[in-house]
C-alpha positions as CSV (number, residue, x, y, z in Angstrom):
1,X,-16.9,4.1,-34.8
2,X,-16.6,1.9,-32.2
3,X,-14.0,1.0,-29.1
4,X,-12.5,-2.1,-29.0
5,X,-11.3,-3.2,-25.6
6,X,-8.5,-5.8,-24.9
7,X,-7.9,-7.2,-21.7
8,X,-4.2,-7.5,-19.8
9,X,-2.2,-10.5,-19.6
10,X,0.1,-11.2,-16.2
11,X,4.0,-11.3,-16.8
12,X,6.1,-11.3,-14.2
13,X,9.0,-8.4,-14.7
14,X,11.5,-8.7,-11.1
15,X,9.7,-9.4,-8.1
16,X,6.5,-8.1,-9.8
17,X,3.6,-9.1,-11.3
18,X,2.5,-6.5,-13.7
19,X,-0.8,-6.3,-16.3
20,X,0.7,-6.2,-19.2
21,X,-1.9,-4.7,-22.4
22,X,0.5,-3.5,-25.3
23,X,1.5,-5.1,-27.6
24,X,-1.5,-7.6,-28.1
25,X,-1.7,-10.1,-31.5
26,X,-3.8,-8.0,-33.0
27,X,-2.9,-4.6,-32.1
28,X,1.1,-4.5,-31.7
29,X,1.3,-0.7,-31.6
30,X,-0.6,2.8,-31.0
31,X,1.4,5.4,-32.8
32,X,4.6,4.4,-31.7
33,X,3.7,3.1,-28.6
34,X,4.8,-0.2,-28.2
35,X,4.5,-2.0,-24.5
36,X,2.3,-0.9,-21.9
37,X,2.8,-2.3,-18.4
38,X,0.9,-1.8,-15.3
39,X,3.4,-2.4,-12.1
40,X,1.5,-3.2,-8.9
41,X,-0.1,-1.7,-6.5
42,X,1.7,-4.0,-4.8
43,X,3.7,-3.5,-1.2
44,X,7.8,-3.1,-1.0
45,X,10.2,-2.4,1.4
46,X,13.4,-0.7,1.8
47,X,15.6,-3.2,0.4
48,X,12.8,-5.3,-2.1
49,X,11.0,-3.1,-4.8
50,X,10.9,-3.8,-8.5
51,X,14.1,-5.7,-8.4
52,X,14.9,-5.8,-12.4
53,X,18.5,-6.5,-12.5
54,X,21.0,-5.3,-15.0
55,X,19.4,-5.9,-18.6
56,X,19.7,-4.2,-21.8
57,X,18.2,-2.1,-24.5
58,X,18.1,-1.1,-28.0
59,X,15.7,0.5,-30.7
60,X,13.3,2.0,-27.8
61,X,12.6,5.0,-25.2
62,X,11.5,3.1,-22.0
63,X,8.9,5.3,-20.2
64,X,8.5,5.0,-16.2
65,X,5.7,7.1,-14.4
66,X,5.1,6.5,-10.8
67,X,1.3,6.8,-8.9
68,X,2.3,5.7,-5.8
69,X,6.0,5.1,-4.0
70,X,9.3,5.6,-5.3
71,X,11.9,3.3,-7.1
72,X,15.6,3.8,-7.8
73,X,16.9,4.0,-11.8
74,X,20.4,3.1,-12.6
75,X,22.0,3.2,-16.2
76,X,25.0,2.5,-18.1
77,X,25.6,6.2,-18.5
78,X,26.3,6.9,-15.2
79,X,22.5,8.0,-14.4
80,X,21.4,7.0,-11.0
81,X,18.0,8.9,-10.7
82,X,15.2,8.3,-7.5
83,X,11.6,9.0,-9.5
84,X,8.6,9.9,-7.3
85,X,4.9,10.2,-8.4
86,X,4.3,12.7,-10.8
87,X,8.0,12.9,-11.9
88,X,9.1,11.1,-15.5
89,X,12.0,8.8,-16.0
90,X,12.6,8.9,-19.8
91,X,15.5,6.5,-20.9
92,X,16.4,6.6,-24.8
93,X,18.4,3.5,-25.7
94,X,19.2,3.9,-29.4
95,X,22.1,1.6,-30.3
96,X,22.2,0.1,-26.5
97,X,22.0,0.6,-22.9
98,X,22.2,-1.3,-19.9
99,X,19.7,-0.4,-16.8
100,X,18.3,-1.5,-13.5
101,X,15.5,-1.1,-11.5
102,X,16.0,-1.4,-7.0
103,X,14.4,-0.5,-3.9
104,X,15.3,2.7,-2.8
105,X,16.9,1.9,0.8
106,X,13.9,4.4,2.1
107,X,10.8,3.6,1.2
108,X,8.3,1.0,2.5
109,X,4.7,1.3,1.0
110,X,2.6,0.8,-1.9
111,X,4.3,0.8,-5.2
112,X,1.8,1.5,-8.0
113,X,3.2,2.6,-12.1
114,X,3.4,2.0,-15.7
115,X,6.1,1.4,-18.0
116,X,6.0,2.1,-21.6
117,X,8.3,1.7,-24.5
118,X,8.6,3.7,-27.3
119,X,9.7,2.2,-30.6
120,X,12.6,4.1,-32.5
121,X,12.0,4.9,-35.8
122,X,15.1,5.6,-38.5
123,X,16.2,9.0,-38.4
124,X,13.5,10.4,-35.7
125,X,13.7,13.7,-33.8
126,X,14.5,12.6,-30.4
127,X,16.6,9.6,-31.5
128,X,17.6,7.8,-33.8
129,X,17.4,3.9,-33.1
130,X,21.0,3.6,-33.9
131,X,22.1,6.4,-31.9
132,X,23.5,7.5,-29.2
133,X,21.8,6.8,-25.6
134,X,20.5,9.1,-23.4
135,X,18.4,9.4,-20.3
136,X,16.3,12.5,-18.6
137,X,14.3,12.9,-15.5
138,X,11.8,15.3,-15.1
139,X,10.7,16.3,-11.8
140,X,7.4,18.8,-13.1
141,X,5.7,18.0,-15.9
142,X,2.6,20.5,-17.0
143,X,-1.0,19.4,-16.7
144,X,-4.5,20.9,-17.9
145,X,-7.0,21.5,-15.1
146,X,-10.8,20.8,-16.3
147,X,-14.1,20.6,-14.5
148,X,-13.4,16.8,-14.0
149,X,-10.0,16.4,-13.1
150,X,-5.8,16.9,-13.9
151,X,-4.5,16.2,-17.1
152,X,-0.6,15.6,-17.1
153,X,1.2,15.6,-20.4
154,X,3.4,13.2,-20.4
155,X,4.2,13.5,-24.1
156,X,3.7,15.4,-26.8
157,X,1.4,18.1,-26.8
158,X,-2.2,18.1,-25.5
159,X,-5.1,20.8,-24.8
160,X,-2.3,23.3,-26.1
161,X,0.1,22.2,-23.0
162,X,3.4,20.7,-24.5
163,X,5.6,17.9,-22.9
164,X,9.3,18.9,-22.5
165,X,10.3,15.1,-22.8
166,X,12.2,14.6,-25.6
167,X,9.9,12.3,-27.6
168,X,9.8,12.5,-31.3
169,X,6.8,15.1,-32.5
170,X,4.6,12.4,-33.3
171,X,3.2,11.0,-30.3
172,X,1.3,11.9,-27.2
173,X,0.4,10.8,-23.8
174,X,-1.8,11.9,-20.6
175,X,-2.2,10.7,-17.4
176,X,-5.6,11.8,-16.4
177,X,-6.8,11.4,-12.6
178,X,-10.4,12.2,-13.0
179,X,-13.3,12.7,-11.0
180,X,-17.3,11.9,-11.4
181,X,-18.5,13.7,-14.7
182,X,-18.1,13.7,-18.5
183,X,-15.8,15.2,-20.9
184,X,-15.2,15.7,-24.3
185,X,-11.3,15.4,-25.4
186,X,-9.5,16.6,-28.4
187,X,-7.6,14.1,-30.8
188,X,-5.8,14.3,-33.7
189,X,-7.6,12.5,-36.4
190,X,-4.6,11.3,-37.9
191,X,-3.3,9.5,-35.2
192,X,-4.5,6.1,-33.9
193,X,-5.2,6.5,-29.5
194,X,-5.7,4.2,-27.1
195,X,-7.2,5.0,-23.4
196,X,-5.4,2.2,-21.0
197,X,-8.2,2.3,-17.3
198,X,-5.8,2.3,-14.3
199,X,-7.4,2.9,-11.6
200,X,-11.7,2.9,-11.0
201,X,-13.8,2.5,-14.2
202,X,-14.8,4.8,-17.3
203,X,-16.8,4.8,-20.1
204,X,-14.5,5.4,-23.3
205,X,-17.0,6.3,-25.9
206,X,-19.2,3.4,-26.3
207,X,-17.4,0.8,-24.4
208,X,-16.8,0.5,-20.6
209,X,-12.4,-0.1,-19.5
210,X,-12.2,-1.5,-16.1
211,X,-8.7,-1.5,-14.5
212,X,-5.9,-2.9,-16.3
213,X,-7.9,-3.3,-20.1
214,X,-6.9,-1.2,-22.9
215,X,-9.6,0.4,-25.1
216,X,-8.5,1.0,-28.7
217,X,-9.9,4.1,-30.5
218,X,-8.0,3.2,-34.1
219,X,-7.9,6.4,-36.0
220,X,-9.9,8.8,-38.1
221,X,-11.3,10.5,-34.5
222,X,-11.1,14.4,-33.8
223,X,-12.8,13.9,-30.2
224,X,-13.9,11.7,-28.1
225,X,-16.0,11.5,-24.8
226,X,-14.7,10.1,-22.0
227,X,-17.3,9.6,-18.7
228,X,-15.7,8.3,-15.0
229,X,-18.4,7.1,-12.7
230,X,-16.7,7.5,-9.9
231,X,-13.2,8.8,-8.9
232,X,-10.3,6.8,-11.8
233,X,-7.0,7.0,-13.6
234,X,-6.0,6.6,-17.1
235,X,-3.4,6.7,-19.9
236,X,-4.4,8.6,-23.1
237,X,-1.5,7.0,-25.6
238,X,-1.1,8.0,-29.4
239,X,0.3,9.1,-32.4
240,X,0.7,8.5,-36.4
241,X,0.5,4.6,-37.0
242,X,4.4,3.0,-36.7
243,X,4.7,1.7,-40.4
244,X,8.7,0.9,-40.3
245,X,8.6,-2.9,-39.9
246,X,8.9,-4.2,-36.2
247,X,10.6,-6.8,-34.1
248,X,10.1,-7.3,-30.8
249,X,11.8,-9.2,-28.8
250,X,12.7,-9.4,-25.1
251,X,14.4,-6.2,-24.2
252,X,15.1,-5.3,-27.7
253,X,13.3,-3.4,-30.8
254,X,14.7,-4.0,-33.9
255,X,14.1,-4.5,-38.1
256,X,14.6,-8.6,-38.4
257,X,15.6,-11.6,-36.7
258,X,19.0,-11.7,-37.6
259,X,19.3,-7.9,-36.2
260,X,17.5,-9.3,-32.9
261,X,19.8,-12.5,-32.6
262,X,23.2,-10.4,-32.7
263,X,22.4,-7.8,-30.1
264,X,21.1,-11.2,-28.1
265,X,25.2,-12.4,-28.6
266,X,26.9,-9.1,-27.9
267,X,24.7,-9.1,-24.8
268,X,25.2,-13.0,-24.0
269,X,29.1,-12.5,-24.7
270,X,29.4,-9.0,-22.5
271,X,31.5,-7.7,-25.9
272,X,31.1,-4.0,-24.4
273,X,28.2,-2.6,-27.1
274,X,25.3,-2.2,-24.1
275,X,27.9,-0.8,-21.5
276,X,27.3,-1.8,-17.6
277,X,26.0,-0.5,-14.5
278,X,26.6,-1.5,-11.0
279,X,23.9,-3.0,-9.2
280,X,23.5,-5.4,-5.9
281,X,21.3,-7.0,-8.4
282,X,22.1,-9.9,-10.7
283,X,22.9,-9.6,-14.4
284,X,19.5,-11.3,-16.2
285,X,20.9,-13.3,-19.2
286,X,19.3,-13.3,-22.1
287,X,17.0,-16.4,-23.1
288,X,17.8,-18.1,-26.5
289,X,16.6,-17.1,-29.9
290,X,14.2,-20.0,-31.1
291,X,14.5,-19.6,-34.4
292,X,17.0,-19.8,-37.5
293,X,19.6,-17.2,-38.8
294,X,22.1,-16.3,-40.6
295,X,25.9,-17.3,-39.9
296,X,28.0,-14.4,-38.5
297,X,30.6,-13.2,-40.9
């Protein structure tokens, strides 16, 4: 079987410009993996950082995982959370959530991450997409140490070491900092995986991912080899193949258009169903829907 590899697009996401891989036309989700951003490295300073203002959420986990620097999370809920490198921001938005992304008033440096979403399915462990939200940090996460580097668990379980982030059962992902050599990793063969190059270059079975590409693995794989030429970083993303239908749109998950278009109103109206959360940052409205629905009731 071979590796298909996809290169990033730029997007512009606060003050940053970030690589953005996931989703792609033809590859909208692995598992239910659904966005894949890479943020920086790029330099900030006490008082500019990410700089996303207050925006919401709905039908998605959003996943933030530091290499370098820190940045400040602030929530609806009350959550107001610094996350450092090797630490996990996990923010579960279900029926709707407000958050925002600032400098820390500390740090000046190199700022260098990844955010992922996570769509929702109906009546998941974990949360359900119409639930409740909800938002953990976790400062330690465990990792599997082999002859070529650290392998953090981000989610799920991997090499027998199990996430405690509360994602649903079906998914996994691994941050892998690696060193010169070769290695042979497990997979469940009923998942699709993807391998997403961070930092330095690897070979991914047959196909080489330089920094920023994602290289798709598809499913039907119980292994597969993974070779860094030098020293690198990379996300290992999977899990059972999303098959609820899908709608992605701005900062919202949902089912249909009509679904999408409402949430866009309560949010452009401020009726109270995403909450607020103070910030020195700006509210971002929410662009226009470009397409046709359904009159209100």
């Amino acid at each position: 079987m071979s590796v298909e590899v996809f290169d990033p697009h730029e997007a512009i996401v606060g003050s940053f410009t970030v690589r953005r891989v996931l989703p792609r036309r033809t590859l909208r989700t692995v598992g239910a993996w659904c966005f894949a951003d890479q943020m920086g490295p790029a330099e900030v300073t006490e008082t500019s950082g990410l700089d996303v203002g207050p925006h919401p959420h709905m039908g998605l986990q959003t996943v933030t995982w530091l290499m370098q620097g820190t940045a400040l999370h602030k929530d609806s809920l009350g959550s107001e959370q610094l996350i450092s490198p090797g630490q996990l921001n996990l923010m579960t938005a279900g029926h709707g959530i407000v958050h925002a992304e600032e400098a820390t008033g500390r740090y000046r440096g190199t700022l260098h991450g990844v955010q992922l979403w996570v769509a929702q399915a109906d009546g998941q462990r974990g949360g359900e997409r119409d639930g409740p939200p909800a938002f953990e940090h976790h400062a330690e996460l465990p990792a599997v140490d082999s002859s070529v580097g650290t392998l953090t668990v981000l989610a799920g379980s991997f090499w027998g070491v199990q996430s405690p982030a509360g994602f649903a059962p079906d998914l996994v992902g691994v941050d892998a900092a690696l060193h010169a050599g070769t290695s042979v990793w497990p997979l469940r063969s009923d998942f699709e995986h993807a391998v997403v190059a961070l930092d330095g270059e690897v070979l991914v079975g047959d196909a080489i991912a330089r920094p920023g590409q994602l290289a798709s693995l598809g499913t039907g794989r119980s292994e597969i080899r993974i070779e860094a030429r030098d020293r690198a970083r990379l996300l290992l993303l999977g899990g059972l193949p999303f098959t609820e239908p899908l709608v992605m749109w701005w900062n919202f998950v949902g089912r249909s258009r009509d679904e999408i278009a409402h949430a866009q109103r309560q949010w452009r109206d401020g009726d109270g169903r995403f909450g607020d959360v103070p910030s020195r940052l700006a509210r971002i409205p929410a662009p226009d829907v470009l397409w046709r629905t359904r009159p209100e009731a």
